[in-house]
C-alpha angles and dihedrals in degrees: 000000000000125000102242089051082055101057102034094051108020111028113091110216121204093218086058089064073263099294120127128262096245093048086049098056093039088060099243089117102102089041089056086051103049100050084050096058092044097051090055093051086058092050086049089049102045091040090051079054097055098039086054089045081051094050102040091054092054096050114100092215088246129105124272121255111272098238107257115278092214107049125125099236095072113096105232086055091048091064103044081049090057096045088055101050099041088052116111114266091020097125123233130258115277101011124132133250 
């Protein structure tokens, strides 16, 4: 195979939405698009499926936990946390009694 043959009917170019020249300019181009497009809304489809069977089969069937009211990672504790230890006579981390 030459080639030119090559790259004209069986070379895929990225400029060309991947197709290839000669489907192009024989005007199979938006066909070509089309099944592709629907054959990645099926995949998304089917893979959503299986994600949600996978999830469904590792819940306990129980609520989640509610996050802790009280954790320091929360933003309002943070600050009260600040405030507290940037007061005069808190003692610093790490420092002995």
């Amino acid at each position: 195979m030459s080639s030119i043959v090559f790259y004209i009917s069986h070379r895929f170019h990225e400029s060309l939405a991947d197709l290839k020249p000669a489907d192009v300019y024989h005007n199979r181009g938006a066909k070509i698009l089309k099944m592709r497009e629907e054959i990645m809304k099926k995949a998304f489809r089917k893979r959503r499926l299986q994600h949600q069977t996978a999830a469904d089969k590792t819940r306990t069937g129980t609520d989640p936990e509610p996050p802790l009211q009280n954790s320091f990672n929360s933003p309002e504790n943070y600050d009260d946390w600040h405030k507290r230890s940037a007061s005069p006579g808190s003692q610093e981390m790490g420092a002995s009694e």
